[in-house]
C-alpha positions as CSV (number, residue, x, y, z in Angstrom):
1,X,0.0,0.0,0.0
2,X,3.0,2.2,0.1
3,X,3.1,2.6,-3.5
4,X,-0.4,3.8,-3.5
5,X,-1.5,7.1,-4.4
6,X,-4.9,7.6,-2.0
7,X,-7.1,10.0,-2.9
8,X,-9.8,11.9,-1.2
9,X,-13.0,12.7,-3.6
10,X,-15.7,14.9,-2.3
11,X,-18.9,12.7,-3.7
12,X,-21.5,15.2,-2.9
13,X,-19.7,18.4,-4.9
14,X,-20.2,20.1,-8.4
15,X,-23.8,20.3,-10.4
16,X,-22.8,15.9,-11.3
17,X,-22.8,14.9,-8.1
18,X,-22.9,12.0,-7.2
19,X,-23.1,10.1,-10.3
20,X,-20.1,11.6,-12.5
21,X,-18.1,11.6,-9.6
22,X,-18.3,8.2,-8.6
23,X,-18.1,7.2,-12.1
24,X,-15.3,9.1,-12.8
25,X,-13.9,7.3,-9.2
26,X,-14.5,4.2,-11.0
27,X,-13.0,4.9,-14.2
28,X,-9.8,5.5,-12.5
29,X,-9.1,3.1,-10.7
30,X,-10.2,0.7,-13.3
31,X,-7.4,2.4,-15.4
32,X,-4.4,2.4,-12.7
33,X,-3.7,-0.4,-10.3
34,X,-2.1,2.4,-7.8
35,X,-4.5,4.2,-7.0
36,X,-7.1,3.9,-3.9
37,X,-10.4,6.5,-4.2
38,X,-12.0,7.2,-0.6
39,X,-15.3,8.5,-1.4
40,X,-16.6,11.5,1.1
41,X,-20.4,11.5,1.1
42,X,-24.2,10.1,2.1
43,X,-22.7,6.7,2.7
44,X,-26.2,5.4,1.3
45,X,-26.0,7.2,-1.8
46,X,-22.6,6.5,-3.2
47,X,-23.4,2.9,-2.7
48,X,-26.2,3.2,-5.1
49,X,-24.0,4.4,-7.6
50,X,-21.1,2.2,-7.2
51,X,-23.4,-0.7,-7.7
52,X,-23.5,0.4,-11.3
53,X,-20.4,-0.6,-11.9
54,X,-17.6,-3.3,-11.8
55,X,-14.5,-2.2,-10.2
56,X,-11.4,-3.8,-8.1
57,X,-13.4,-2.8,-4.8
58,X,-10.1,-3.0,-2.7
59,X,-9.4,0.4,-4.3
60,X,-12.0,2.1,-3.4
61,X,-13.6,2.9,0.3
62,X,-16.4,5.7,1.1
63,X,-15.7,7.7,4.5
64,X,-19.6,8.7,5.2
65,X,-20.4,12.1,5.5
66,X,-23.8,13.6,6.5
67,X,-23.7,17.1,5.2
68,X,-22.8,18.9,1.6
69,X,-21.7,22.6,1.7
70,X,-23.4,24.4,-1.2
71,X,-22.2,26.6,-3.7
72,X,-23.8,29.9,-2.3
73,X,-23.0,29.3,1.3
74,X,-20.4,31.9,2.9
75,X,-16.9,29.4,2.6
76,X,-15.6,29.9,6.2
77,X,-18.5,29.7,8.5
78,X,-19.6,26.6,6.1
79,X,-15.7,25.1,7.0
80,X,-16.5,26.1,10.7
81,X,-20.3,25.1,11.0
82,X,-20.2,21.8,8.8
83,X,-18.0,19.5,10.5
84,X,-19.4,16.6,8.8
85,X,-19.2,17.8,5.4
86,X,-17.4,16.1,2.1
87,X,-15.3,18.8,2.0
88,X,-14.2,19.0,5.5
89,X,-14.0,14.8,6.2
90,X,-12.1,14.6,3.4
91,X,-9.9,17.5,3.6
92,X,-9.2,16.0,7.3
93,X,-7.9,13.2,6.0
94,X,-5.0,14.8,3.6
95,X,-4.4,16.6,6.7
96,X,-4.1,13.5,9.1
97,X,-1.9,11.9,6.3
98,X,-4.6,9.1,5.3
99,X,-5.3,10.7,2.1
100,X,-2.2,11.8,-0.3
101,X,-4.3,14.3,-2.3
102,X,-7.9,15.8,-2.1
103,X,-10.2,16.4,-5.2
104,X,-13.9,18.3,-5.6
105,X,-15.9,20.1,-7.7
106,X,-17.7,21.2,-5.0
107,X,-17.9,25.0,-3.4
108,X,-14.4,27.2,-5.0
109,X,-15.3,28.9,-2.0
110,X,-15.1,26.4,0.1
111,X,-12.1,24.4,-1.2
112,X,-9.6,27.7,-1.1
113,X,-11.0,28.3,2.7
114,X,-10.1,24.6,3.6
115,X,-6.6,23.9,2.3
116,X,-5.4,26.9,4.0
117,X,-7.3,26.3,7.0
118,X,-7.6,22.4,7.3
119,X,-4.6,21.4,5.3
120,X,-2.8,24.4,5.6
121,X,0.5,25.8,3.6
122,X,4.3,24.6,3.7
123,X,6.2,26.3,6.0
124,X,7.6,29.5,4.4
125,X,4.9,30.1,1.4
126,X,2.9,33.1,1.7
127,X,-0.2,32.3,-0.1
128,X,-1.4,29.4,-1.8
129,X,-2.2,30.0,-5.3
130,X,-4.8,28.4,-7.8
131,X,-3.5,27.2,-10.7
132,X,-4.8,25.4,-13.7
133,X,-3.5,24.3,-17.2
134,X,-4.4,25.8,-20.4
135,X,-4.4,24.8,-23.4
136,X,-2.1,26.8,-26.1
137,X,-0.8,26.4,-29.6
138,X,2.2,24.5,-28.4
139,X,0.7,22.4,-25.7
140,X,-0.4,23.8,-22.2
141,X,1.1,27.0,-20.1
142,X,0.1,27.6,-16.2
143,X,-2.2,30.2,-15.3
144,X,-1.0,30.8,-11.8
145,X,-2.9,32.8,-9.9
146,X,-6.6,32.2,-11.1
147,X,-8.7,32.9,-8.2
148,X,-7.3,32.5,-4.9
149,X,-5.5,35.9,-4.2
150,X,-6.7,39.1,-5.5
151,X,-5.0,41.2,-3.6
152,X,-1.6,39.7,-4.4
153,X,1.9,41.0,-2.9
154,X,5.0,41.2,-5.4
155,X,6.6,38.4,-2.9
156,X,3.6,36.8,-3.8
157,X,4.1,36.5,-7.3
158,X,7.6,35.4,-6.9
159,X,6.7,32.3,-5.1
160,X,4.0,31.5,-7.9
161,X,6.4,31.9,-10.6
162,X,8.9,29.1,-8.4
163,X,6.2,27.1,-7.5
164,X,4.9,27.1,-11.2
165,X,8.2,26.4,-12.7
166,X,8.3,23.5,-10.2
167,X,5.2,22.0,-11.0
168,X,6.0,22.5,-15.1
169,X,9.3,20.7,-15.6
170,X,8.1,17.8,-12.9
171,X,4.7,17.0,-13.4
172,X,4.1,18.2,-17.2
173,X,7.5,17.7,-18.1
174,X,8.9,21.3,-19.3
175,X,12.7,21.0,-19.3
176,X,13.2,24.8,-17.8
177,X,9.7,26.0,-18.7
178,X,9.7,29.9,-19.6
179,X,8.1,32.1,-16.9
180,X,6.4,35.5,-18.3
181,X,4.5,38.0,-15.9
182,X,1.4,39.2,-17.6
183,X,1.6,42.8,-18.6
184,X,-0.8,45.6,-20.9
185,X,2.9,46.0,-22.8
186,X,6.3,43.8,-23.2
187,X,8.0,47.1,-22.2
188,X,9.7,46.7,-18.8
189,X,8.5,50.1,-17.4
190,X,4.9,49.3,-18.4
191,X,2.2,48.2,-15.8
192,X,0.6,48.5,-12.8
193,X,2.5,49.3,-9.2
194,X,2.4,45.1,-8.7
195,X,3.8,44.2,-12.1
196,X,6.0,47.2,-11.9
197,X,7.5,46.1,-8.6
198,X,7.4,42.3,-8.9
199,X,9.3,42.9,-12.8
200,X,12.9,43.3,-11.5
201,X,12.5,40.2,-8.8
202,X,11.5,37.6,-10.6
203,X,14.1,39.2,-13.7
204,X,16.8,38.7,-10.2
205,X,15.4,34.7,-9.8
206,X,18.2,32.8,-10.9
207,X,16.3,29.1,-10.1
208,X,13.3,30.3,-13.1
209,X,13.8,31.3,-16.6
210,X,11.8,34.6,-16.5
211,X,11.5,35.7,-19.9
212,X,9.6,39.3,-19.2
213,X,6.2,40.4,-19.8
214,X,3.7,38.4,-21.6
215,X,0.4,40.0,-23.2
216,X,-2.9,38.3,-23.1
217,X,-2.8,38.3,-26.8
218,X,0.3,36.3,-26.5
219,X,-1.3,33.6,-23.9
220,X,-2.7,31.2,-26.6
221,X,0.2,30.8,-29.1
222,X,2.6,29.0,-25.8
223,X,4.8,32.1,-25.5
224,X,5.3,31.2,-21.3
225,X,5.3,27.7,-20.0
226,X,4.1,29.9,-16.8
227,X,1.9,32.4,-16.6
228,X,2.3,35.0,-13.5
229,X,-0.7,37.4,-12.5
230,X,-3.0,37.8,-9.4
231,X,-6.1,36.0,-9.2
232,X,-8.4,39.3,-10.5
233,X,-6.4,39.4,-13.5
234,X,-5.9,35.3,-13.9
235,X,-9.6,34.9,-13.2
236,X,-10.8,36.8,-16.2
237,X,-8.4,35.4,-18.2
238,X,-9.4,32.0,-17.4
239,X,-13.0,32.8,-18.2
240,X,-12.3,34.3,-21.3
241,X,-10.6,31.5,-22.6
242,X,-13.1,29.3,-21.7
243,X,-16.0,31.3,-23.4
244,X,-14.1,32.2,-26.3
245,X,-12.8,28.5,-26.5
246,X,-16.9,27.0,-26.3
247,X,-18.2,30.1,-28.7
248,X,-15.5,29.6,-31.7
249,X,-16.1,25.6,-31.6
250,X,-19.8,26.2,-31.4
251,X,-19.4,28.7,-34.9
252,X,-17.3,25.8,-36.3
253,X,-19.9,23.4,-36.0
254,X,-22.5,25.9,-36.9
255,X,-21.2,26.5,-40.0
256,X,-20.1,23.3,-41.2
257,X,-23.5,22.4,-40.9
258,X,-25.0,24.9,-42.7
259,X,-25.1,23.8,-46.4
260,X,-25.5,20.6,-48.2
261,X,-21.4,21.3,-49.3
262,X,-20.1,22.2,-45.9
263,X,-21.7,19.2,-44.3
264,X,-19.8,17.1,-47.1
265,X,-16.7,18.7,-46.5
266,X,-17.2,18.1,-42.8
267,X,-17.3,14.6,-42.9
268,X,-13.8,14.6,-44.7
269,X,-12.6,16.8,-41.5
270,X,-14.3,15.2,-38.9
271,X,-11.4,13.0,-37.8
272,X,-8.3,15.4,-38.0
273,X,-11.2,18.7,-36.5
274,X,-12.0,16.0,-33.2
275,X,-8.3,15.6,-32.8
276,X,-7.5,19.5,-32.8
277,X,-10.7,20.0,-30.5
278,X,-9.3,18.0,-28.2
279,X,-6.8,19.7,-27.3
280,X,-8.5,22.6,-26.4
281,X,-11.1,20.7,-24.1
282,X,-10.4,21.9,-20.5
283,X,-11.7,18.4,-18.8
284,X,-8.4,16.6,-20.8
285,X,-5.7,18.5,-18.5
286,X,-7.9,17.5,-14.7
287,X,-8.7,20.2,-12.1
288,X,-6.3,23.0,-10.9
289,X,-4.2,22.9,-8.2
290,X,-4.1,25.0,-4.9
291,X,-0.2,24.7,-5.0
292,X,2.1,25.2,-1.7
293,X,0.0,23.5,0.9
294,X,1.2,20.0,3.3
295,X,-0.5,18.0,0.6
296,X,-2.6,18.0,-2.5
297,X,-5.8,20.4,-3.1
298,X,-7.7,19.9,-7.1
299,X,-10.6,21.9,-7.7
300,X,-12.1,20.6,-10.9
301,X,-14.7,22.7,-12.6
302,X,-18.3,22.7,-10.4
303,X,-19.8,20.9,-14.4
304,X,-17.3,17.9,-14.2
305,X,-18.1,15.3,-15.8
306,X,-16.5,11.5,-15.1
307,X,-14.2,12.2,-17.5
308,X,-12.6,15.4,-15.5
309,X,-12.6,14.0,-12.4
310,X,-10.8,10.9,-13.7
311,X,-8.0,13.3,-14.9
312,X,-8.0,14.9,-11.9
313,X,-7.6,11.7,-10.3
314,X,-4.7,11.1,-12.2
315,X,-3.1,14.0,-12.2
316,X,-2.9,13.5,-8.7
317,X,-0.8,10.5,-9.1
318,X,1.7,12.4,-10.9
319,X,1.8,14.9,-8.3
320,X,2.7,12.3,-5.7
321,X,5.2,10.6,-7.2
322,X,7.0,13.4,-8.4
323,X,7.1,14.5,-4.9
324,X,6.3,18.5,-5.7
325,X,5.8,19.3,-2.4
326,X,9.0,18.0,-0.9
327,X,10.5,20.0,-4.2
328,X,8.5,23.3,-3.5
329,X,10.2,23.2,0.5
330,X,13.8,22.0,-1.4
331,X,13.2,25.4,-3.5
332,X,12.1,27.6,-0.7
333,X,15.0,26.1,1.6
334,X,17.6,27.5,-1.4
335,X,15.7,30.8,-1.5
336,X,16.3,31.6,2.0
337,X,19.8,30.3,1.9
338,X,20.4,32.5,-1.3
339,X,18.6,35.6,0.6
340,X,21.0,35.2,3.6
341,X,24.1,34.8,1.8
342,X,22.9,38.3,0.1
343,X,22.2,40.2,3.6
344,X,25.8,39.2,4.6
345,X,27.4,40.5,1.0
């Protein structure tokens, strides 16, 4: 059981719950032999769906829990007040070490509150940043910050860009990814009081390969492996793409249906216009992660479906046997050194 990656999956979150959750539960570990799913829900419920399906039951276990935090509830007096929630049992149990890794589509709210309350951050990292993959001409780049810190210091920002870098080259697989800080200009005197202040530090970070500003504009072609912002900024981005994404392959498939030609010339596409889609779907990269806590936080998005939350699952894996965390305190632990070497020069 060593070997095993366990993760904790809040059954009762996101507008699929339960069935696409537990589906996607059993899709995983149907797929990997290393992975153990412990459900976090109505006991009674989750039973009914996992008798749907056939699965290597060893892998899987359901911690019951008796409440579900909703979407619109205020996040921290729902963390205080519902002690016997999905969220909370489960987040307890990355926290007790009996879970490696925690995963919900449940309450954003709620899942920011409780991996820095429950979970709570590696010693030495200031804030704990959200940060999910996107999809870009040459693959997938970062967004880190995308909603968990909008009123983000410059020290901030620094950390995100290490931790991102981190998370890049060892879980993606970006040999020195390139780190951009996203600007209205590429100019290094352009921006706001943040950017402007944040500019010459990470440009001083000899452990990242900061390669300046990046514009939004520049986002989709894969001009940064990691993309630096605040959450305000990295929110908006995020939603953008994700409209823009669903309206252009909406007018794609709109048009090729529109006349007796195009629907012609649409079957001769189909295969190689799937294959490009695909790449831009969000659920084929998992959730995003709340990066520099004691162990793993994925929110996926609240409309997973089984596929997402299988990623997600697996993405976890990755995560754990890369050992980011123990690499994110390695980093920090050289960062101090490096700062206190400075101070004495």
């Amino acid at each position: 059981m060593s070997d095993m990656t366990r993760v904790a999956l809040d059954a009762m979150g996101g507008d699929n719950a339960p069935g696409e959750i537990v589906k996607g539960a059993v899709d995983a570990v149907n797929s990997r032999k290393e992975i153990e799913v412990i459900l976090t829900g109505k006991e009674e419920v989750i039973k009914q769906e996992l008798a749907k399906y056939t699965y290597p039951e060893e892998q899987i276990r359901i911690v019951d829990a008796t409440e579900v935090i909703e979407t619109a509830e205020p996040p921290v007096m729902a963390i205080r007040r519902k002690k016997d929630s999905s969220i909370v049992k489960a987040m307890k149990l990355v926290k007790e070490g009996e879970a490696d890794a925690f995963v919900s589509a449940g309450s954003s709210g709620a899942v920011l509150v409780g991996g820095q309350v429950i979970v709570g951050r590696i010693k030495g990292i200031e804030r704990a940043p959200l940060a999910p993959l996107i999809p870009t001409a040459k693959g997938v780049s970062l967004l880190i910050d995308c909603g968990a810190n909008v009123d983000a210091r410059p020290s901030h920002l620094v950390q995100f860009a290490k931790m991102g870098s981190i998370y890049m080259e060892h879980v993606i697989g970006v040999k020195k990814p390139k780190v951009g800080i996203v600007n209205i200009g590429a100019e290094e005197e352009k921006g706001n009081a943040l950017v402007k202040e944040t500019f010459p530090m990470l440009k001083a970070c000899e452990d990242i390969d900061f390669i300046g500003s990046v514009e939004a504009r520049d986002i989709p072609s894969g001009v940064a492996d990691v993309i630096v912002c605040e959450a305000f900024v990295g929110n908006v981005i995020l939603k953008l793409y994700e409209g823009l994404g669903a309206t252009l392959i909406s007018k794609i498939k709109g048009g090729m249906m529109s006349t007796l030609r195009s629907k012609i010339g649409a079957l001769l596409v189909k295969p190689a216009l799937k294959e490009t889609l695909k790449t831009f779907d969000a659920s084929e990269y998992g959730g995003a992660p709340l990066l520099g806590l004691n162990g793993l936080v994925v929110k996926t998005h609240g409309s997973s479906t089984a596929k997402e939350v299988k990623n997600s699952i697996l993405q976890c894996v990755q995560f754990h046997e890369q050992k980011i965390n123990e690499k994110i305190q390695e980093g920090l632990k050289e960062q101090r050194a490096s700062d206190e070497e400075n101070k004495d020069v």
